[in-house]
C-alpha positions as CSV (number, residue, x, y, z in Angstrom):
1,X,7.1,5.4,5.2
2,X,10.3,7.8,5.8
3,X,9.9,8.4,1.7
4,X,6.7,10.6,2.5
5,X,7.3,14.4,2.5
6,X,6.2,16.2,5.7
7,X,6.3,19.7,6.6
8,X,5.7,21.1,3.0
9,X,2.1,23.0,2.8
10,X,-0.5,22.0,0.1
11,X,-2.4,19.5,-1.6
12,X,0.0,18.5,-4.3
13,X,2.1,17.0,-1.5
14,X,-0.6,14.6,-0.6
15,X,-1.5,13.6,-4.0
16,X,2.4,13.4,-4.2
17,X,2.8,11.0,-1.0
18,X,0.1,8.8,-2.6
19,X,2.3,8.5,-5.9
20,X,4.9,7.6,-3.6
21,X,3.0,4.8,-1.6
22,X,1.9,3.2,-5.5
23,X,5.0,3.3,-6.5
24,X,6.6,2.1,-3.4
25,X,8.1,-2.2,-4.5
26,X,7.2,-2.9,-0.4
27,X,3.7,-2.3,-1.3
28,X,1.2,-3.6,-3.6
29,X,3.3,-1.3,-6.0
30,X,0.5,-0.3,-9.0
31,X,2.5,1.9,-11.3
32,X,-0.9,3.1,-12.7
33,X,-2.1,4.7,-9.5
34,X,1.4,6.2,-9.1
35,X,1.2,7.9,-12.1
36,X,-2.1,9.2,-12.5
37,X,-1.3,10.5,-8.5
38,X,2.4,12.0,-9.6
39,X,0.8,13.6,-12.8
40,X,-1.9,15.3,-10.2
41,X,0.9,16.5,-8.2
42,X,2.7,18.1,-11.0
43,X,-0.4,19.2,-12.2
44,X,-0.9,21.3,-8.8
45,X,2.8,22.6,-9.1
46,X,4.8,20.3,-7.6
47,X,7.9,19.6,-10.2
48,X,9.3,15.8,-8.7
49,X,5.6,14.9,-9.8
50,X,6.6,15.5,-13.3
51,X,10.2,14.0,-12.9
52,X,8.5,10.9,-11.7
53,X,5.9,10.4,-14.1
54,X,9.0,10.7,-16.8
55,X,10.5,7.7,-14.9
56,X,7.7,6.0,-14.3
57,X,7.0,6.5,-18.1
58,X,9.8,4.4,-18.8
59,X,8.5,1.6,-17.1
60,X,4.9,1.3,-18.5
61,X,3.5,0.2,-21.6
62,X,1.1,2.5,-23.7
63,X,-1.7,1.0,-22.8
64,X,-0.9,1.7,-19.2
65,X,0.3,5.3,-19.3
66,X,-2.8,5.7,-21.6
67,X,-5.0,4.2,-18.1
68,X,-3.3,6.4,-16.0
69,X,-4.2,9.6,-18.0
70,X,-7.7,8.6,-18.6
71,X,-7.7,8.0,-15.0
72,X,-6.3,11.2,-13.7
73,X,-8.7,13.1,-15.9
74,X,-11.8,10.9,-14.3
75,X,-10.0,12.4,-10.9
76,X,-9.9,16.0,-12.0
77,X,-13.3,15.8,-13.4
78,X,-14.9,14.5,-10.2
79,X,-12.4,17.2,-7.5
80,X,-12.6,20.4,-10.3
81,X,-10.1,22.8,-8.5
C-alpha cells in the first residue's frame, strides 16, 4: 500500500488511490476499474490520472477501454459534481 498518495487534499486523490489499488498485479488487478477510477481523477484535475489512463490504454482492448468509459460516465451520472 506505500503506492497510495497521502497528504494531498481532495477527492481526485481518492478516486486516484482507487485506480491505483485496480491496477495494482498484487491485487485482483481489473484494468477496467483502474481506468474508469484514473479517468475520474483526471477528470477532477489530477494530471497522473490522465498519464495513467494513456498507459493503461495501451494495455486494453477496445472493447475494454470502451467498458471503462461507459462505466465512468454511469459514475458521474449517479455522484453529479
Amino acid at each position: 500500500m506505500g503506492r497510495f498518495i497521502y497528504g494531498l487534499s481532495g477527492f481526485a486523490v481518492a478516486l486516484f488511490n482507487l485506480g491505483l489499488l485496480h491496477s495494482d498485479p498484487g491485487h485482483e488487478r481489473n484494468l477496467v476499474e483502474a481506468y474508469k477510477w484514473f479517468s475520474l481523477a483526471a477528470q477532477r484535475g489530477m494530471d497522473e490520472g490522465g498519464w495513467r489512463v494513456g498507459r493503461l490504454s495501451d494495455q486494453m482492448t477496445p472493447a475494454q477501454i470502451a467498458e471503462a468509459q461507459r462505466k465512468a460516465r454511469a459514475w458521474l451520472a449517479q455522484n453529479p459534481g
